[in-house]
Every structure is written in C-alpha cells, then in structure tokens.
N, C-alpha and C positions, 0 to 999 in steps of 0.2 A: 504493500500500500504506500501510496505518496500522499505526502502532508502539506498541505498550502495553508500560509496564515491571511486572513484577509483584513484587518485593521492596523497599521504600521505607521507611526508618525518618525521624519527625522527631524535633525535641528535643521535643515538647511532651510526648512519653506515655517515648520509647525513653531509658530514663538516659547511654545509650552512644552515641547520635545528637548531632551536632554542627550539625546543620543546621535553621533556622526555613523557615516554609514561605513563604516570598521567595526564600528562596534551592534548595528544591525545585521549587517553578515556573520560572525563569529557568533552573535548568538543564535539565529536562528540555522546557520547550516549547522553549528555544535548540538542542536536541539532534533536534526534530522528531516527538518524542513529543505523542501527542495524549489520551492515557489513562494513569492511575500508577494501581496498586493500594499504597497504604498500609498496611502490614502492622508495626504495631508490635509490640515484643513482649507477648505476655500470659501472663503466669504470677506465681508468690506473688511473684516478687523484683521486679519493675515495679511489683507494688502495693502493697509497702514501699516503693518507691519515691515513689509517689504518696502516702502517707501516707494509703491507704484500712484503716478498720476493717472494713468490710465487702464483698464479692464486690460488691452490687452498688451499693457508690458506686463500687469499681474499673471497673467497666461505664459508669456515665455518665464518670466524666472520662477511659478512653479511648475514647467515641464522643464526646465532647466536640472530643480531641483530630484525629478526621478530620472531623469535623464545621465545624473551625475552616478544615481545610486547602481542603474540597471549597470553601467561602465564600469563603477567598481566590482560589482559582483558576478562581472561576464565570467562563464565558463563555473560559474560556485553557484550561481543561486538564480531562478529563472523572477525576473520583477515586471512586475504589471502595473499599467497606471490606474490609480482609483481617486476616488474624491472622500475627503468628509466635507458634505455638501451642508451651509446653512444659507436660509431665505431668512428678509428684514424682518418676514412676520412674528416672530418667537428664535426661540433658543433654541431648540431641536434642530440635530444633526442629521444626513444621510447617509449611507455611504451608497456612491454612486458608481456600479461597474458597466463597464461598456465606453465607457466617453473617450473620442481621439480628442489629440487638441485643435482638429479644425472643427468637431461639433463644437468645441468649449469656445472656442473663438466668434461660432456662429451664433452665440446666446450672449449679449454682451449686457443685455438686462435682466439675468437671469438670476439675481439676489434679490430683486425687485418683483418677480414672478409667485411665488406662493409655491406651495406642495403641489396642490391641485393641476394648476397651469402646466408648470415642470413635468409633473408625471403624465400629460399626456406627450407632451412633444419629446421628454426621454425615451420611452416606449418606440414613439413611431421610429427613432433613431436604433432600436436592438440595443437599450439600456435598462438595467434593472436598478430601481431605486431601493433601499432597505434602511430601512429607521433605525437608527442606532444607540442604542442604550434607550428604547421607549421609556422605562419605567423608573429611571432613575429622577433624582428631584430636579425642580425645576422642567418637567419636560411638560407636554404635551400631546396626548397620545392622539394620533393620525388615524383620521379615516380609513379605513382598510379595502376602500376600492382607492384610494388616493397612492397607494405605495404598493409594491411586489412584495414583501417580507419585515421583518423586523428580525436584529439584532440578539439572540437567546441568550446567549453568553460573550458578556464583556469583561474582561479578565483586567482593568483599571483596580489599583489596589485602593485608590485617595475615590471611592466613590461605592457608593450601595446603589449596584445599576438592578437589582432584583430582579436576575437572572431565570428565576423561576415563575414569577408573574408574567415575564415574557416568552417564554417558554408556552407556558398556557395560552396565552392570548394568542399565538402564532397556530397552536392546534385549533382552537375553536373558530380563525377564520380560513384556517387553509396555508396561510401565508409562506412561504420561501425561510426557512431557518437557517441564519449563518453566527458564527462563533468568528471571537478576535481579540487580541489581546491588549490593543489598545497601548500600544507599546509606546513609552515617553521616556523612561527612565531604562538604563542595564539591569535593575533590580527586580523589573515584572516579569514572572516567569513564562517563559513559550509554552505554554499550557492548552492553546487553541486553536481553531483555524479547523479545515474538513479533510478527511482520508479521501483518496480516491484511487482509483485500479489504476490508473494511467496518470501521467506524469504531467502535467498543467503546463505547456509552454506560450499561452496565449491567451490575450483576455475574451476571444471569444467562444474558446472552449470552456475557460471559465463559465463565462453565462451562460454558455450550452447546458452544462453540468447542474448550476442551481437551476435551470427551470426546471429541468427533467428529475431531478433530484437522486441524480447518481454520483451521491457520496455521504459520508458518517460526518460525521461532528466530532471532532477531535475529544470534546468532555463528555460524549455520551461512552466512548471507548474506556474514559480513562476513569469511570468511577468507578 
C-alpha cells in the first residue's frame, strides 16, 4: 500500500508554518509516505503576507512556493498542488484539489465568491472542494450540497478539530472522507493522509481516487 498525506503547510507561502521543505521531506519520506499534497493557505491574509499588490503576483509566489518544494523532493517524494482555500464570508477553510494555476489565475475574485459560487465553477473545472476541520471552533458548518466532502481527521495538535463529529456528519451525508495532518511545526506527527494500491503520481489521479473512493484512511488503519 502507498501512503499520501493530503494537508501540508511550508514556511515558504503559510505565515503560520514552521517548517522548510528539508524538513517536510525527511519527515514525511522517514514516515513512508511516498506523495504530500501541499496545501498552503490562500486567501487576502497570506497575500498581505506575501506583500502581493496584486491577485496574481499572489498566484506566482504561491506556485513559486510548491514549485520550490516539488524540486526539492524530485526523485524522494511525488508533490501535488493543493489549496487551503478561505472566502471573505467567515473563517472556514477548504482544501481544494484539482486546481492548475491557470484555473487559479482564471478566478481573480475568487475570495470574494462564497462557498456556494466557488463550488459550482470548481466542479465544472474537475475540482473537489472539502471543508477542513468542519467542527473545530470558530467554524461554520457548510451546506453539504455546497462542498464534495469534509475533513474527518485533522491531526493539528494546538486545536480540538472533533474528528469524530466529523467523521459522522460525512456518513450521514455521503460526503468524500479525507485525513491530514495539518503539518506546521517538525513536532506533528505523520499520523495521516489515505493508503492506496497504486502509487499517486498526479493530482488527477488523486481526485480520481477520492471520488471513487479507492482508498483507506490512514487512522482508520492505525487504530
């Protein structure tokens, strides 16, 4: 079985990440992962962060910043671009797979858009959007025709994301179950992320995989 993590922040884009991408690789290949999705955060406060004037020099220096990491890790660890996506409307996060950066280029009002909005024109684009840490505080729990799945297991140590109420909530609407470690600090253990028979070398086998839902969940294995 091959192990893919899919929630992964570095320093290079996440202001809140603690970790360069030496220290993502070592731990996640040490851990026997063989795929990371890199899902920094994207939204207006990252790109004050980055000291962008405009959307889309925010777009290159963060494909800049997976771009850096897939180069470190060529030939050790296969990396995927992902999003943790937020809209102005609330605090809720996504993670969003499927996005190249000339979809992300093509949405240049796309923090401005709502859930709603987003999720139909992610969709027609072959992306899956999934709520991330639903049930953690502060959030806002999303419509379940508005998003593909939610978040069951977020492995954040500094947060009570109540992994089991979402876990539930994912059974009783059908939803897309994915796991992720939420990785900021060397100190969160690689605890997460889904098995699967075949070796993940691209993000649209990835979302082939969660629709069809040909794969385990890394914590269902390991309790």
């Amino acid at each position: 079985m091959f192990k893919t993590e899919l929630h992964c922040h570095s320093n290079s884009v996440s202001e809140c990440a603690r970790v360069s991408n030496n220290d993502i690789i070592e731990k996640f290949t040490g851990a026997g992962y063989t795929t990371l999705v890199l899902a920094n955060h994207f939204n207006k406060g990252t790109m004050r962060y980055l000291k962008c004037e405009t959307y889309d020099e925010f777009v290159t220096k963060y494909i800049d910043g997976y771009n850096s990491l897939k180069n470190d890790a060529k030939g050790i660890l296969n990396v995927l671009l992902g999003l943790e996506l937020r809209f102005s409307q609330n605090i809720n996060d996504y993670l969003l797979f499927g996005a190249t950066e000339a979809f992300l280029r093509s949405v240049p009002d796309i923090f401005d858009m709502g859930v709603e909005s987003f999720h139909k024109i992610a969709s027609e684009n072959g992306c899956l959007l999934i709520q991330a840490h639903p049930f953690r505080n502060g959030m806002t729990v999303t419509r379940p025709d508005m998003i593909d799945g939610v978040e069951v297991f977020n492995g954040h140590f500094g947060h009570d994301s109540r992994n089991d109420i979402a876990n539930m909530w994912a059974d009783k609407f059908s939803l897309i179950k994915t796991s992720g470690t939420d990785f900021h600090y060397k100190e969160v253990p690689a605890n997460a992320g889904i098995y699967t028979e075949n070796e993940i070398t691209s993000m649209d086998m990835l979302v082939d995989i969660l629709k069809n839902g040909k794969y385990t969940l890394v914590n269902e294995v390991n309790k």
